[in-house]
C-alpha positions as CSV (number, residue, x, y, z in Angstrom):
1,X,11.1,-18.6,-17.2
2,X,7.9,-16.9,-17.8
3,X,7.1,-17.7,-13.8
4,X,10.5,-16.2,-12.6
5,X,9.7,-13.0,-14.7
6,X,6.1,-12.7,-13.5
7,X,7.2,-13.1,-9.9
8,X,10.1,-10.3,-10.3
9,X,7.4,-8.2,-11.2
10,X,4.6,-8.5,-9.3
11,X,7.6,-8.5,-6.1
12,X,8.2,-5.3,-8.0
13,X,4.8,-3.8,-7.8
14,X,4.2,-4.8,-3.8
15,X,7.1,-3.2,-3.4
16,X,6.2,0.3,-4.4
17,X,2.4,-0.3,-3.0
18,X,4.3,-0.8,0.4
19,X,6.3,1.7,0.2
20,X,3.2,4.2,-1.1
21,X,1.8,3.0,2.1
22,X,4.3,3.9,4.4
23,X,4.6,7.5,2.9
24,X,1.1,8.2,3.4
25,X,1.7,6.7,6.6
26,X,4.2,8.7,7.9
27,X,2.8,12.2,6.1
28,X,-0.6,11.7,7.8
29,X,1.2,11.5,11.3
30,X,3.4,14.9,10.4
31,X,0.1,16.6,9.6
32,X,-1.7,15.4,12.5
33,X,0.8,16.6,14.8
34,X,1.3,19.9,12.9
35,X,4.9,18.9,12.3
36,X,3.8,19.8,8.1
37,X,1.0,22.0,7.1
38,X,-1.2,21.1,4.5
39,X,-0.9,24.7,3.0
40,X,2.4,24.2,1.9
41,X,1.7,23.2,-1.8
42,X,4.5,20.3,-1.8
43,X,3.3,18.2,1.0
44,X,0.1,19.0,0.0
45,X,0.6,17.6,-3.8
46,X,2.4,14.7,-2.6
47,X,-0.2,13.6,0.0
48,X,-2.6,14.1,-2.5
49,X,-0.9,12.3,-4.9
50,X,-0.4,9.2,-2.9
51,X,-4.4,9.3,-1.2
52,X,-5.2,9.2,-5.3
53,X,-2.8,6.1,-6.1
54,X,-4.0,4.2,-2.8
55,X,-7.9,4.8,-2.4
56,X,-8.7,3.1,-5.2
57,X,-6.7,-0.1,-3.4
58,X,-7.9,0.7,-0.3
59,X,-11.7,1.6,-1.2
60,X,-13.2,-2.3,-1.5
61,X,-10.8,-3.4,1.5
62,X,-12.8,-0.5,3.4
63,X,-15.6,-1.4,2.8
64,X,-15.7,-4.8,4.3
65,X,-13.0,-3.9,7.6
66,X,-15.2,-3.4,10.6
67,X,-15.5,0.4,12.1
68,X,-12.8,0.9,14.0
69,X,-13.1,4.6,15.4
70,X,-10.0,7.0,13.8
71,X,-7.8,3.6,12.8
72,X,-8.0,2.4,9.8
73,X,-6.3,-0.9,9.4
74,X,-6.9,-1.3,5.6
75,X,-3.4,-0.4,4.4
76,X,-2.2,-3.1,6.6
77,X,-5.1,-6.3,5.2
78,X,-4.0,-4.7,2.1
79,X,0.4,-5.6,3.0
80,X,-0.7,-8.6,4.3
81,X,-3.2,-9.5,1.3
82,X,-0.5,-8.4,-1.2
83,X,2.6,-10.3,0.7
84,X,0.3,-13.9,0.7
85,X,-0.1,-13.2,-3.2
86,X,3.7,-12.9,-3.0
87,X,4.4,-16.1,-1.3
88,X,1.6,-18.4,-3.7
89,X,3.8,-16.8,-6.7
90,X,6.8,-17.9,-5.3
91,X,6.0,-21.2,-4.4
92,X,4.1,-21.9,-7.8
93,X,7.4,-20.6,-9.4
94,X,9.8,-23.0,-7.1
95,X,7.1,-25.9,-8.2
96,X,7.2,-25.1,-11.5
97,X,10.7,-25.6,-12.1
């Protein structure tokens, strides 16, 4: 039981990390195109927000990804990194019982 719960929550976690990701994602592309400006406070706080919830995730993956020019692939080792840790949890749990 202790398994089951563990995996529900970890599931629970990569799933806001992911989804973090794919908001800083898609808010770095509108302010690259100048679809949102940075000087509007609210897209401003948000991106801000999210860059200071994921950098400290991202920061160690960073430093060992190869330089790449202007892509950064680090958000996606880190879905990949995080969706393996899912599937070793699951299995463990499906093992376990």
């Amino acid at each position: 039981m202790f398994l089951l719960t563990l995996l529900q929550i970890v599931d629970l976690l990569v799933s806001v990390v992911v989804f973090l990701i794919i908001v800083q994602f898609v808010l770095s592309l509108l302010i690259a195109f100048n679809v949102v400006n940075t000087s509007n406070q609210f897209v401003s706080a948000i991106y801000s927000a999210v860059n200071a919830l994921l950098d400290p995730i991202l920061r160690p993956i960073r430093r060992f990804m190869p330089k790449t020019g202007a892509i950064d692939f680090s958000p996606l080792v880190l879905i990949l990194a995080l969706n393996i840790i899912q599937i070793v949890l699951r299995n463990l749990v499906i093992a376990g019982y």
